[in-house]
C-alpha positions as CSV (number, residue, x, y, z in Angstrom):
1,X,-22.0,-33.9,-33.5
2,X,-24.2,-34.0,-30.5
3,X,-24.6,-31.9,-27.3
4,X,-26.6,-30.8,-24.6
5,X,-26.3,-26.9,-23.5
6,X,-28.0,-24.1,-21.3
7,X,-29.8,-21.6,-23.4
8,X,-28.5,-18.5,-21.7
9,X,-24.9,-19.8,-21.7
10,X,-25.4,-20.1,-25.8
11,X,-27.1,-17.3,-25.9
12,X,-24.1,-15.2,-24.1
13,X,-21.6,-16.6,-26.4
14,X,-23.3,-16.1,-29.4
15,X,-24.1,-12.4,-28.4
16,X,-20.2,-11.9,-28.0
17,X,-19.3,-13.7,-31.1
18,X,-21.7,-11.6,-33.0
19,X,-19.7,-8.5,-33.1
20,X,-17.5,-10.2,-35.8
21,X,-20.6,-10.5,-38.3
22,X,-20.4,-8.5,-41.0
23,X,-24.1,-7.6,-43.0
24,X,-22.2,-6.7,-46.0
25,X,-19.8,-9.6,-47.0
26,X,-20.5,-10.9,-50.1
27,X,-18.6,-14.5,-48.7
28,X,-21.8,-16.9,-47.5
29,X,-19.2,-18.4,-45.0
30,X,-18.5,-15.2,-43.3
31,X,-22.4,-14.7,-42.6
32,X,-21.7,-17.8,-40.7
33,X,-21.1,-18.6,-36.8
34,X,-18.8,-21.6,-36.4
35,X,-20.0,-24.2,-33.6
36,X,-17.8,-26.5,-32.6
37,X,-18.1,-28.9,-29.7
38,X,-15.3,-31.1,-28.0
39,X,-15.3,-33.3,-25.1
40,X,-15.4,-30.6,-22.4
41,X,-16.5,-27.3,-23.8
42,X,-18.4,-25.7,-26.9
43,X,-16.8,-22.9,-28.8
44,X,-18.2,-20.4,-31.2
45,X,-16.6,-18.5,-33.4
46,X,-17.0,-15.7,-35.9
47,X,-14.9,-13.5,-38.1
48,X,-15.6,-10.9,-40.7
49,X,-11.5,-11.5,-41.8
50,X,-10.5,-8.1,-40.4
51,X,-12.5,-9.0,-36.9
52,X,-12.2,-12.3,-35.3
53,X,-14.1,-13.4,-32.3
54,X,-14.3,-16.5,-30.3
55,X,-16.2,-17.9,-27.3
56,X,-15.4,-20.8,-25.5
57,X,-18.4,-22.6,-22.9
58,X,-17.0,-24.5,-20.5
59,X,-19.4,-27.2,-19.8
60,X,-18.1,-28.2,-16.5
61,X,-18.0,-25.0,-14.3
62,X,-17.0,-23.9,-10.0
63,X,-21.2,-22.9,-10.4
64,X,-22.1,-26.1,-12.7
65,X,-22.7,-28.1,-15.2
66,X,-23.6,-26.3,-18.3
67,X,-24.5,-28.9,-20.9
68,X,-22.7,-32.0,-22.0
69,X,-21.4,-33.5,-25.8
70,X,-22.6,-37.0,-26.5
71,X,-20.6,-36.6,-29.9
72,X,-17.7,-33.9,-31.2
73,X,-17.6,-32.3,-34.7
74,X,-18.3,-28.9,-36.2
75,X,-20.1,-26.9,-38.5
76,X,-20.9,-23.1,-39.5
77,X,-24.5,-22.1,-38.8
78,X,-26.4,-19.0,-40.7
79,X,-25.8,-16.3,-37.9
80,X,-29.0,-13.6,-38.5
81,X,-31.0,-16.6,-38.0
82,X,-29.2,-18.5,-34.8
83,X,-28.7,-15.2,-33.1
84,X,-32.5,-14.8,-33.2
85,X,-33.5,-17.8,-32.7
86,X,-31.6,-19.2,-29.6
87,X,-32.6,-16.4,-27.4
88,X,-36.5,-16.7,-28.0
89,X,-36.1,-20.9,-27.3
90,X,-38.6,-21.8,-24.9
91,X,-36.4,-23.8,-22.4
92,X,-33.3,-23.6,-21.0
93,X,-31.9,-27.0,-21.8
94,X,-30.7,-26.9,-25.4
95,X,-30.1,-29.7,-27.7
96,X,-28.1,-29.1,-31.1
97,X,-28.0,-32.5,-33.2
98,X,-25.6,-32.6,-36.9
99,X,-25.7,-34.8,-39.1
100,X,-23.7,-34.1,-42.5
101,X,-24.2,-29.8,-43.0
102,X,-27.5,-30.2,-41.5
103,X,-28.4,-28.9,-37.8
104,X,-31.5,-29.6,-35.6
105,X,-32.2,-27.7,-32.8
106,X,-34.7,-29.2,-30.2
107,X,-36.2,-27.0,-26.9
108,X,-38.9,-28.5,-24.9
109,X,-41.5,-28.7,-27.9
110,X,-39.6,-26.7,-30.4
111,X,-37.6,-27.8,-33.2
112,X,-35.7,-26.4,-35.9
113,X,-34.2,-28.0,-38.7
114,X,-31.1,-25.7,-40.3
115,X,-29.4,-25.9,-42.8
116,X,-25.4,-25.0,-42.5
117,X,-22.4,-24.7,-44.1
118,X,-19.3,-26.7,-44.2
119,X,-16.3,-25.7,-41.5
120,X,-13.5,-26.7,-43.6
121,X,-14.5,-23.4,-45.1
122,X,-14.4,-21.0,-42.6
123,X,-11.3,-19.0,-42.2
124,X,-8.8,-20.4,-39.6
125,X,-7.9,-17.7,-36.8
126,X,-5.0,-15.9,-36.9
127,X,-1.7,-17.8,-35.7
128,X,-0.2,-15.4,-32.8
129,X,3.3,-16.6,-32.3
130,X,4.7,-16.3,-29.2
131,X,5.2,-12.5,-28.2
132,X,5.4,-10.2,-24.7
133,X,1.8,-9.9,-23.4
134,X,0.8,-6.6,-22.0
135,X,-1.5,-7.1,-18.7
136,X,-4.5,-4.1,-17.8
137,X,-7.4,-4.1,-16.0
138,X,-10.7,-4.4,-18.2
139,X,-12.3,-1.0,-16.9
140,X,-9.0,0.9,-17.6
141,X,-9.0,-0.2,-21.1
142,X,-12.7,0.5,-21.7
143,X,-12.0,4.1,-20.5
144,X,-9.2,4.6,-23.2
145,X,-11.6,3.2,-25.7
146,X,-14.5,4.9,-25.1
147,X,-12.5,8.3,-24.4
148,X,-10.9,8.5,-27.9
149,X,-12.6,5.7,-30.5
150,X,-15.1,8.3,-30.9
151,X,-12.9,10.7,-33.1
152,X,-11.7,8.3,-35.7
153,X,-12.3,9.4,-39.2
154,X,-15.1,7.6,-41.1
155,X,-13.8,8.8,-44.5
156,X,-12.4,5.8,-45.6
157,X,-10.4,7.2,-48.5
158,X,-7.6,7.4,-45.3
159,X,-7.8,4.1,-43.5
160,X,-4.9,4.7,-41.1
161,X,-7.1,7.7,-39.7
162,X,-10.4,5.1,-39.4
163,X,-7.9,3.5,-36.1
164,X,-6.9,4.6,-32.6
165,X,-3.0,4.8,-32.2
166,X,-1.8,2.7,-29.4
167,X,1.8,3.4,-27.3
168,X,4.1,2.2,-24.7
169,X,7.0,4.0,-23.8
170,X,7.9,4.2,-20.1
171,X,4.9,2.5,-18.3
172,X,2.8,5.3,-19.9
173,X,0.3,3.3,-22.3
174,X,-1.4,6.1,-24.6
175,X,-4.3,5.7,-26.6
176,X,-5.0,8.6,-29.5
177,X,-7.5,9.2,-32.7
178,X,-8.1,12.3,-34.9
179,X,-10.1,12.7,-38.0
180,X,-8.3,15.7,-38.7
181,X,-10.6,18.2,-37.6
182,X,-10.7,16.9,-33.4
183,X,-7.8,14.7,-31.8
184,X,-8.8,12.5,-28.9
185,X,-6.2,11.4,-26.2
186,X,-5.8,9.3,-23.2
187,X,-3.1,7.7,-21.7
188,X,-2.7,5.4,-18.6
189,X,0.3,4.4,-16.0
190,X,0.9,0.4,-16.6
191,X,3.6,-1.8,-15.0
192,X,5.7,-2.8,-18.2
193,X,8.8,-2.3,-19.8
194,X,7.4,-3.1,-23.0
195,X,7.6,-0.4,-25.8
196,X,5.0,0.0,-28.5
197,X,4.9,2.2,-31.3
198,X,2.6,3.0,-34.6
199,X,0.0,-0.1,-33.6
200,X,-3.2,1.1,-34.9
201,X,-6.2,-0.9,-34.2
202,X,-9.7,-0.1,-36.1
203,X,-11.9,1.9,-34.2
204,X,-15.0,-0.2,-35.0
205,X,-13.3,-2.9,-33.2
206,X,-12.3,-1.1,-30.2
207,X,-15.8,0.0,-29.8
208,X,-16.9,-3.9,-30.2
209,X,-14.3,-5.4,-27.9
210,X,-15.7,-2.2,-25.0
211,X,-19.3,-3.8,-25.6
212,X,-17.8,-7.1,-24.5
213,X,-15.4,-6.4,-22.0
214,X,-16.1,-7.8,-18.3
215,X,-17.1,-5.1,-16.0
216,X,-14.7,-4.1,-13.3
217,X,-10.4,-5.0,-13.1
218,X,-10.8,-8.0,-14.9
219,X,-7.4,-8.7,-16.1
220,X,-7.2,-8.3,-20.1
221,X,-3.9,-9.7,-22.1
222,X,-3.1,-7.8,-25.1
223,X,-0.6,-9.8,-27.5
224,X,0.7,-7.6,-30.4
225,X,2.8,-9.7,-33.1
226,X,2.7,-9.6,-37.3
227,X,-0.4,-7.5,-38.3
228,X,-2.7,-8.8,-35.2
229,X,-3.6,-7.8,-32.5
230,X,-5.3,-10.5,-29.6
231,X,-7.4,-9.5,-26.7
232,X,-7.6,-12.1,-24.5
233,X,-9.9,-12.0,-20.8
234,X,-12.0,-14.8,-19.8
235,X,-13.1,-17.6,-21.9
236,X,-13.3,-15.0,-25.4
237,X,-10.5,-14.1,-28.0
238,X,-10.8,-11.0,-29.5
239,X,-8.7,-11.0,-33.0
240,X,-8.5,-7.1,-34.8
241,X,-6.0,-6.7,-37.5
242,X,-4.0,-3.8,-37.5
243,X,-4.4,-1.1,-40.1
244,X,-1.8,-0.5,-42.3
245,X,0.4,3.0,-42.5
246,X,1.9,5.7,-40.5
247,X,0.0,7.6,-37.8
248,X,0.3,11.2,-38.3
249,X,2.7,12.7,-35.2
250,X,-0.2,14.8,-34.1
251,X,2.0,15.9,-31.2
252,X,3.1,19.4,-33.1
253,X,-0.9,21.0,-33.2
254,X,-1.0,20.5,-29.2
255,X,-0.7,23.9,-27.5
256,X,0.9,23.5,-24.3
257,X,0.4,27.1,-23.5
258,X,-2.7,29.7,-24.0
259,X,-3.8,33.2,-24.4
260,X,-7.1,32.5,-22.8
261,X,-8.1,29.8,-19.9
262,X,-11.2,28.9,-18.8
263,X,-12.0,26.2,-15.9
264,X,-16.0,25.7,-16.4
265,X,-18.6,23.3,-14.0
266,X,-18.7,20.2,-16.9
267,X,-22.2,20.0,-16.8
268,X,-23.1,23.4,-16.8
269,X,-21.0,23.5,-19.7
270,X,-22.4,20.3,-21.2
271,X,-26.0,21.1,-20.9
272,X,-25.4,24.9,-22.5
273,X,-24.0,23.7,-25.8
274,X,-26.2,20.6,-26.0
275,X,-29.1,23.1,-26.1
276,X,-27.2,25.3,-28.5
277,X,-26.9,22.1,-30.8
278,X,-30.0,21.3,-31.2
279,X,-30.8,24.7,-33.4
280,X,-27.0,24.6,-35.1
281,X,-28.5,20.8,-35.9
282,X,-31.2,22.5,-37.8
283,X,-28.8,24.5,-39.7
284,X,-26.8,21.2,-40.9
285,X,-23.4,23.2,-39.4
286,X,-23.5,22.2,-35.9
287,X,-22.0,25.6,-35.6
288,X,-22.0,27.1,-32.1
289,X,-20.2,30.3,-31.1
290,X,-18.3,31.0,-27.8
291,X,-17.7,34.2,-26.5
292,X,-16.0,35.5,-23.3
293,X,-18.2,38.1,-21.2
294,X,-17.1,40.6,-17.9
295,X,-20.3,41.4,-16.2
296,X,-20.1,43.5,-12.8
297,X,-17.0,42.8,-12.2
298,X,-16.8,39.0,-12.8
299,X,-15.7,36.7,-15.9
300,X,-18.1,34.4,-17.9
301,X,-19.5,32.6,-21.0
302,X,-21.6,33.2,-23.5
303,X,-22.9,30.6,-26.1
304,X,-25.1,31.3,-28.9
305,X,-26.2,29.4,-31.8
306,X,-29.1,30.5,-34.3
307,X,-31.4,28.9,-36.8
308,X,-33.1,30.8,-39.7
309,X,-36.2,28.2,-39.1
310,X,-36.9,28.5,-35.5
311,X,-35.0,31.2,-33.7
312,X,-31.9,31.9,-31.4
313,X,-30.3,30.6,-28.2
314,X,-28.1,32.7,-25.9
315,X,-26.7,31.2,-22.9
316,X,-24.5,32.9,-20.2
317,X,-22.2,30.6,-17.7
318,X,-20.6,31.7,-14.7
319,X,-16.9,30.2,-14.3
320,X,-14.7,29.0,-11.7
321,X,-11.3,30.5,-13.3
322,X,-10.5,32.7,-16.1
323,X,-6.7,33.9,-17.2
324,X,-6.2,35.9,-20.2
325,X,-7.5,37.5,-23.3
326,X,-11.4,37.9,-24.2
327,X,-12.2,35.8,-26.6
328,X,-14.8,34.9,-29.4
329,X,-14.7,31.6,-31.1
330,X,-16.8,29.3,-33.4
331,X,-16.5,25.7,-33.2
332,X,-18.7,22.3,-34.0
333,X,-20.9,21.9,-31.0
334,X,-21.4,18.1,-31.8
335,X,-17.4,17.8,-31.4
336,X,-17.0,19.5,-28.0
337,X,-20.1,17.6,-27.0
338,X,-18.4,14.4,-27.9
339,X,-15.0,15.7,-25.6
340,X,-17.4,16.5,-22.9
341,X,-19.5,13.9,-22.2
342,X,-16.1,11.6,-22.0
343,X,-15.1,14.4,-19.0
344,X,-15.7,12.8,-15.6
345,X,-13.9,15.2,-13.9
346,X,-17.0,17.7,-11.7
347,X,-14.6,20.9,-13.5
348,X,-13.6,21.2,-17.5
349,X,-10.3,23.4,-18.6
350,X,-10.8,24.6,-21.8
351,X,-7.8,26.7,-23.3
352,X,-7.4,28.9,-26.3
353,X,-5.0,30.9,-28.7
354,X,-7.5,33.2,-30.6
355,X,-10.0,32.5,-32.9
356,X,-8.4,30.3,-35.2
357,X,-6.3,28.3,-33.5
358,X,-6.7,24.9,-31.7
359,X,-9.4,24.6,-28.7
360,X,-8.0,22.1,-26.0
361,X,-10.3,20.6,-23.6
362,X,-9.7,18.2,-20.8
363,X,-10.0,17.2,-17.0
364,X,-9.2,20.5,-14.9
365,X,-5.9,19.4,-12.9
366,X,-5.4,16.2,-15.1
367,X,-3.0,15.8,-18.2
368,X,-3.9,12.0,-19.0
369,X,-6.6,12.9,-21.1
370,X,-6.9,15.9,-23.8
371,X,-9.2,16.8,-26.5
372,X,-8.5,19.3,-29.4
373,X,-11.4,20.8,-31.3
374,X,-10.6,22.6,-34.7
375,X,-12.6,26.3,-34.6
376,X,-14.7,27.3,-37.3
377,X,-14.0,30.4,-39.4
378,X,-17.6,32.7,-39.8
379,X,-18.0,35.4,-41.4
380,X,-19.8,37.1,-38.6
């Protein structure tokens, strides 16, 4: 195998490709990135066996030629050490020469002689059989990613709980995590009659496939069939394997009504507890407490949080609404902050039932996205 490619175009690929790496596999293949090059494009490809990614570099492009393959063939090259060394080549015309499991890579002046691995080894991708494709725009699926992957579990004593649950019914597609003590989730109009039910997807790879999602409406194709799951946009497949089990209806622990409601400025909000954090961080709790205030004549906030080390903060927040009962609450500050910074909404509801019961945050006016905290119990 013999071809000519631009640096940067290798580079790219290999970046996306390198989500798939895992640093822990104990299978010398899997540390491996696959090159192969046919007559018109090279493709890379990686795969950790739960995580499959591949690349494919068109040579002959609407802006150019990016390289050219004097000869075809394949083999899997040691990734640490590619993914270091192809962005620090000198020049931007690339040449990678095989010969048996042997690899030289020549740039201006430099070369470097690799050894690699044979391809025969590496683990074929998953076979997607032919199944209903669901169409969305890139930057609507990076907001359900990145507005609920946050809150899967990391205990992985309950894998089905380390995913984000994805649903169709109705043209509503809803994305939702919880690690039992927060619950995160979003949910989108889409143009299908598709229905999908209990497909959970690893958060790790959500948050991988965000990272390498094209910026702006680029169409993604999500295929769903056996225990796969494709992302396809562009010239990259994006293989995650679903996680086994049954998603816990989390639908009952959802108030839908409240004793007290609050509608807050989000970053005045924000920035309060995010100071408040930083002494309950000192404390190892996280613990910050909420309390409701009346103050000549007008509602507010209070937030506190205390450290036996360095001393107390006490915050009070004017509000734009408040309906109901006065309130005093304790919850983990780094969870709300989490909900929060998600928020793009200027205004924050945040509703409650008492002190020990559910804290539901969202969008002030919206119901597509919700966030449920878990209150602490204190003895003070």
């Amino acid at each position: 195998m013999k071809f000519t490619i631009k640096r940067d175009a290798l580079n790219t690929a290999i970046q996306h490709v390198s989500k798939a790496i895992s640093g822990r596999t104990t299978i010398p293949i899997l540390g491996g990135i696959k090159v192969t090059a046919d007559h018109d494009a090279v493709t890379l490809t990686a795969s950790d066996q739960t995580l499959s990614i591949q690349s494919r570099i068109a040579l002959d492009t609407a802006i150019g030629t990016l390289g050219e393959v004097q000869t075809t063939g394949s083999i899997v090259l040691p990734a640490k050490f590619l993914i270091e060394i192809v962005k620090k080549l000198p020049k931007d015309e690339v040449v990678v020469e095989v010969n048996g499991l042997n690899a030289r890579i020549v740039s201006g002046k430099s070369e470097i002689d690799m050894a690699g691995m044979d391809p025969e080894e590496f683990p074929q991708l998953p076979n997607i059989r032919k199944t209903d494709t669901l169409a969305i725009p890139s930057d609507q699926l990076v907001e359900l990613i990145n507005s609920t992957a946050f809150a899967v579990s990391t205990n992985e004593s309950t894998p089905v709980l380390n995913g984000v649950l994805m649903a169709l019914s109705d043209g509503k597609l809803q994305f939702r995590a919880t690690d039992r003590h927060r619950l995160a989730s979003h949910s989108i109009k889409i143009e299908s009659d598709l229905r999908l039910s209990n497909i959970i997807i690893a958060g790790k790879s959500l948050l991988d496939l965000a990272k390498v999602l094209p910026d702006k409406s680029a169409p993604v194709d999500i295929l769903i069939a056996d225990n796969q799951a494709l992302f396809r946009f562009g010239n990259i497949l994006f293989y995650s394997r679903l996680l086994e089990g049954t998603f816990p209806d989390t639908s009952k622990i959802i108030p839908h009504e409240f004793k007290t409601e609050v509608v807050i400025d989000t970053k005045l909000i924000n920035d309060a507890i995010d100071r408040a954090y930083l002494l309950s961080r000192e404390e190892k709790t996280n613990i910050v407490r909420l309390a409701t205030i009346e103050e000549d004549g007008s509602e507010g906030i209070e937030i506190m949080s205390s450290s036996t080390q360095i001393g107390k903060v006490l915050e009070q927040l004017p509000v734009k609404d408040f309906i109901g009962e006065q309130l005093k609450v304790a919850f983990n500050s780094k969870y709300v902050l989490d909900a929060l910074k998600v928020i793009d909404s200027e205004e924050t509801f945040v509703g409650f039932n008492g002190p020990m019961s559910p804290i539901i945050i969202k969008p002030n006016g919206s119901e597509d996205a919700l966030h449920l905290v878990l209150p602490y119990r204190t003895t003070n």
